[in-house]
C-alpha positions as CSV (number, residue, x, y, z in Angstrom):
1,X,-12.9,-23.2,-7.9
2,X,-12.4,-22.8,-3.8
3,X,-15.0,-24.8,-2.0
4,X,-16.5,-22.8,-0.1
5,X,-15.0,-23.5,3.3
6,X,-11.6,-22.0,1.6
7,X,-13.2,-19.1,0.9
8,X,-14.7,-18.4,4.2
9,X,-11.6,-19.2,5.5
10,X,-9.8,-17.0,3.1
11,X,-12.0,-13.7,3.7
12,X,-11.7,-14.3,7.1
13,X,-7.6,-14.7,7.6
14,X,-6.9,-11.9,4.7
15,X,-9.1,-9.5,6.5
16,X,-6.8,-10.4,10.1
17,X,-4.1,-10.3,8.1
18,X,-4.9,-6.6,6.5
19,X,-5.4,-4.7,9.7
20,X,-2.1,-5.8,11.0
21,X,-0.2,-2.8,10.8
22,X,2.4,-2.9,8.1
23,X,3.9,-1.2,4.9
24,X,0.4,-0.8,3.1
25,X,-1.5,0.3,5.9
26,X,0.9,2.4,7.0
27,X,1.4,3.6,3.2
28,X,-1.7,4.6,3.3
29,X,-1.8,6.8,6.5
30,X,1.1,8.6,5.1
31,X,-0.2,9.4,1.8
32,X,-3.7,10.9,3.5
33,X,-1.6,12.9,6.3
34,X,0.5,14.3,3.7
35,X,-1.3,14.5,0.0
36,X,-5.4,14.2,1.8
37,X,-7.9,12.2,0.7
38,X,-8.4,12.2,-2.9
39,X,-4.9,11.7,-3.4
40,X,-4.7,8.8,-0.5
41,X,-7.6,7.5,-2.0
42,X,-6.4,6.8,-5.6
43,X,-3.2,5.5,-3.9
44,X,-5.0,3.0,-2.1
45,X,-6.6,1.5,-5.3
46,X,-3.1,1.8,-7.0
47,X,-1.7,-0.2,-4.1
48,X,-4.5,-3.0,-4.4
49,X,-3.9,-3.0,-8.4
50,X,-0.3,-3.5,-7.1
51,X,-1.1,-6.6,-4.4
52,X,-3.1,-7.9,-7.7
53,X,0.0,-7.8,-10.1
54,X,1.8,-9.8,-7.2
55,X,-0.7,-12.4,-6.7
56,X,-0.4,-12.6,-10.8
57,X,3.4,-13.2,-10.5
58,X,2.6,-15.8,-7.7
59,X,0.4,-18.0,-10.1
60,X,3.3,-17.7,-12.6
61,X,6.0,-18.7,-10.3
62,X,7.2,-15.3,-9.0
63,X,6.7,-16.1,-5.7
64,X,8.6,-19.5,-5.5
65,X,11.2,-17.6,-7.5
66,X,11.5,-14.6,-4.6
67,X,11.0,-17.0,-1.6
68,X,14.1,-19.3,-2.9
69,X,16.4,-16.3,-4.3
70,X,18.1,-13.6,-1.6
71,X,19.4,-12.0,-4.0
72,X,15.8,-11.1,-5.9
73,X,14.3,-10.7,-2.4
74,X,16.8,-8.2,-1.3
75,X,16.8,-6.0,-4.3
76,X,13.1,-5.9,-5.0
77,X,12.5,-5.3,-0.7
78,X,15.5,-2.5,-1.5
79,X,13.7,-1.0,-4.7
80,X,10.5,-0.8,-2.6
81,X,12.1,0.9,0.4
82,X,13.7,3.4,-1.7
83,X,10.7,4.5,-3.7
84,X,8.7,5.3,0.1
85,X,11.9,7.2,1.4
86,X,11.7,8.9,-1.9
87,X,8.2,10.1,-1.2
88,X,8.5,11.1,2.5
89,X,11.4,12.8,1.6
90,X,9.2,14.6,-0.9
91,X,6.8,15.4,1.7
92,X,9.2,16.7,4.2
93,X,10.2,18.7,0.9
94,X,7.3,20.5,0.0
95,X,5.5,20.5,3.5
96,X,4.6,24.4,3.2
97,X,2.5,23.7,-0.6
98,X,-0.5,22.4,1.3
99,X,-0.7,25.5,3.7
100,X,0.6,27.9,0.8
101,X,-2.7,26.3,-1.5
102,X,-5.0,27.0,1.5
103,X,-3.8,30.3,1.7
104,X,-3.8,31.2,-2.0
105,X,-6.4,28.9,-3.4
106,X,-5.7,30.2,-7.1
107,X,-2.0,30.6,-6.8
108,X,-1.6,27.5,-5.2
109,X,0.7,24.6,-6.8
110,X,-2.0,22.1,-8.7
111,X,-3.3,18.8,-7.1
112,X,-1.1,15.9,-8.8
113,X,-2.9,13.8,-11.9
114,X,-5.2,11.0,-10.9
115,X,-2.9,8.9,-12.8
116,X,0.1,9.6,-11.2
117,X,-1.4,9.1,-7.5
118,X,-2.5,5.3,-8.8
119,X,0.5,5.4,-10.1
120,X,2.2,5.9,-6.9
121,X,0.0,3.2,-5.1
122,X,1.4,0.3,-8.0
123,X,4.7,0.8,-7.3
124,X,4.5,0.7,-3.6
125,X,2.3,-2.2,-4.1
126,X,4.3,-4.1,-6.7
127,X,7.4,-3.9,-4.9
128,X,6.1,-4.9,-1.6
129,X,8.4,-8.4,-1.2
130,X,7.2,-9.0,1.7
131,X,3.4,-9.7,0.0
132,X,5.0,-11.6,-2.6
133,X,6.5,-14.3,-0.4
134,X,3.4,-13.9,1.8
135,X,1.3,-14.7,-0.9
136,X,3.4,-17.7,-2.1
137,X,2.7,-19.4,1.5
138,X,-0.6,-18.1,1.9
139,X,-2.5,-18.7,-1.2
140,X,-2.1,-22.0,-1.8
141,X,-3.3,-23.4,1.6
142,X,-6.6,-22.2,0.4
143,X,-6.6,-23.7,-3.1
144,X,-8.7,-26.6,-4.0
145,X,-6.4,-29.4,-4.5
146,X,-9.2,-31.0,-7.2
147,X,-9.4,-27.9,-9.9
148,X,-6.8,-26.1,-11.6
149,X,-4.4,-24.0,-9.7
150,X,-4.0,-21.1,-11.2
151,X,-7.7,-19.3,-11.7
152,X,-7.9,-20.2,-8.3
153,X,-5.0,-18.3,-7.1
154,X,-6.4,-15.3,-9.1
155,X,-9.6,-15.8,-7.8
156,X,-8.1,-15.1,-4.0
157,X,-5.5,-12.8,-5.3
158,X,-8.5,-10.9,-6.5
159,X,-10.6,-10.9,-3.1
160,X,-7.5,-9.8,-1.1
161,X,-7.0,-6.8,-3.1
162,X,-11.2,-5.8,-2.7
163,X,-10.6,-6.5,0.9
164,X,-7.5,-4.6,1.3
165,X,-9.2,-1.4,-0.8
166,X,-12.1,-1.5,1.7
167,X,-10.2,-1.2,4.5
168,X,-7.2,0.7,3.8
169,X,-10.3,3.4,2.1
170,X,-11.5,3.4,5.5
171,X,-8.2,4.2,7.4
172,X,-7.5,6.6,4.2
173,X,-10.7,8.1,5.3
174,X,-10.4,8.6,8.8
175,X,-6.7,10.3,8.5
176,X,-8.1,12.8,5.7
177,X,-10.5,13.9,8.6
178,X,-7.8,14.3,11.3
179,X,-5.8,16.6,8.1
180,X,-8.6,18.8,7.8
181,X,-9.1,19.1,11.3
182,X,-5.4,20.5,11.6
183,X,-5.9,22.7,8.4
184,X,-8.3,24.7,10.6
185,X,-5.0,26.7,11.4
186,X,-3.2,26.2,7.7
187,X,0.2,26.9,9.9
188,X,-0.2,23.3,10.9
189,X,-0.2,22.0,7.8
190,X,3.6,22.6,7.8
191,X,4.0,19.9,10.7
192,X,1.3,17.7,9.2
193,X,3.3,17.4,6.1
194,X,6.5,16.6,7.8
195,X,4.5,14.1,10.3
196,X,3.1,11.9,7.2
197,X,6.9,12.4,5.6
198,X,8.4,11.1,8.5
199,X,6.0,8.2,8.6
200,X,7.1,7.2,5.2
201,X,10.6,7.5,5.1
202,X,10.3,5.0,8.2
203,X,8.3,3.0,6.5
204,X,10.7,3.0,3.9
205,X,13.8,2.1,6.3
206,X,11.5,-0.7,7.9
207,X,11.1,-2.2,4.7
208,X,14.7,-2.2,3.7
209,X,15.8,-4.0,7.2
210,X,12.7,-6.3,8.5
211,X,12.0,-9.5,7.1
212,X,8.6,-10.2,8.7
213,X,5.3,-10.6,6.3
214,X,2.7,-8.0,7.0
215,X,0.3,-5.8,4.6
């Protein structure tokens, strides 16, 4: 196990390293602008599931594997960015359903599956690369050199994700409030919806061209 200098350490550089604005932060703005909270909410445990199934690849040699190969780097930072244009895309779509629900609660178009909306959060979280190789350098600086590597590294992989659902629940949180706010007048729901599309498909185009490692 960690001593418990590591894990001080740990908590207190992955909670630094969380609020640094980045694809799951911003992720998770987006979804709450455009889907509100429920929706954003699931997402953001879907997301941490998805930070999880990383650090699991990490212990296994993933990570080593991603940071050495451009070519798997590229195409999983690619598959990622597609999948968030995809969604704000969406958004930008169908930014008259939230307004048209307000307006006609029992015509309205039904709230997506719980599922699906974790879902959603896995597959921007899996395909993340930038996490991946972050992870790879990160974790292992907090391992203790005198126990077995791997439980350890899913030990950590494990905090960061708790951490990351705590925080990212509160900045989920705080945007769901600035949606209702705006659905005071459901016409600017319409300009809410493309605001938290726009927001992902440049997410999405940030993640297909920058190389730096943030959440």
């Amino acid at each position: 196990m960690p001593t418990s200098n590591h894990l001080i350490a740990f908590v207190i550089a992955s909670i630094l390293f969380i609020q640094v604005p980045g694809p799951s932060l911003l992720f998770t703005i987006g979804r709450a602008l455009t889907v509100g909270r429920r929706d954003a909410l699931l997402s953001v445990v879907g997301n941490a599931l998805g930070l999880v199934g990383q650090v699991v690849g990490v212990a296994l040699g993933l990570g080593a594997l991603v940071a050495a190969s451009a070519t798997a780097y590229t195409l999983l930072k690619l598959v990622g960015a597609a999948y968030v244009v995809y969604l704000g895309v969406q958004a930008i779509r169908h930014r008259g359903d939230a307004r048209r629900a307000m307006e006609s609660p029992t015509d309205g178009p039904a709230t997506g599956s719980a599922g699906g909306a974790v879902w959603t959060g896995i597959l921007v979280g899996l395909t993340n690369p930038k996490s991946i190789v972050f992870f790879a350098a990160f974790l292992p600086q907090f391992v203790n050199p005198a126990a077995p590597t791997t439980p350890q590294l899913l030990l950590l992989g494990a905090i960061f994700g708790l951490l990351a659902v705590c925080s990212d629940t509160c900045w989920a949180l705080a945007a769901s409030r600035a949606r209702e706010w705006f659905a005071s007048k459901p016409q600017r729901l319409d300009g809410l919806g493309v605001t938290g599309g726009v927001m992902m498909v440049g997410l999405g185009a940030g993640l297909a061209v920058t190389g730096n490692t943030t959440h």
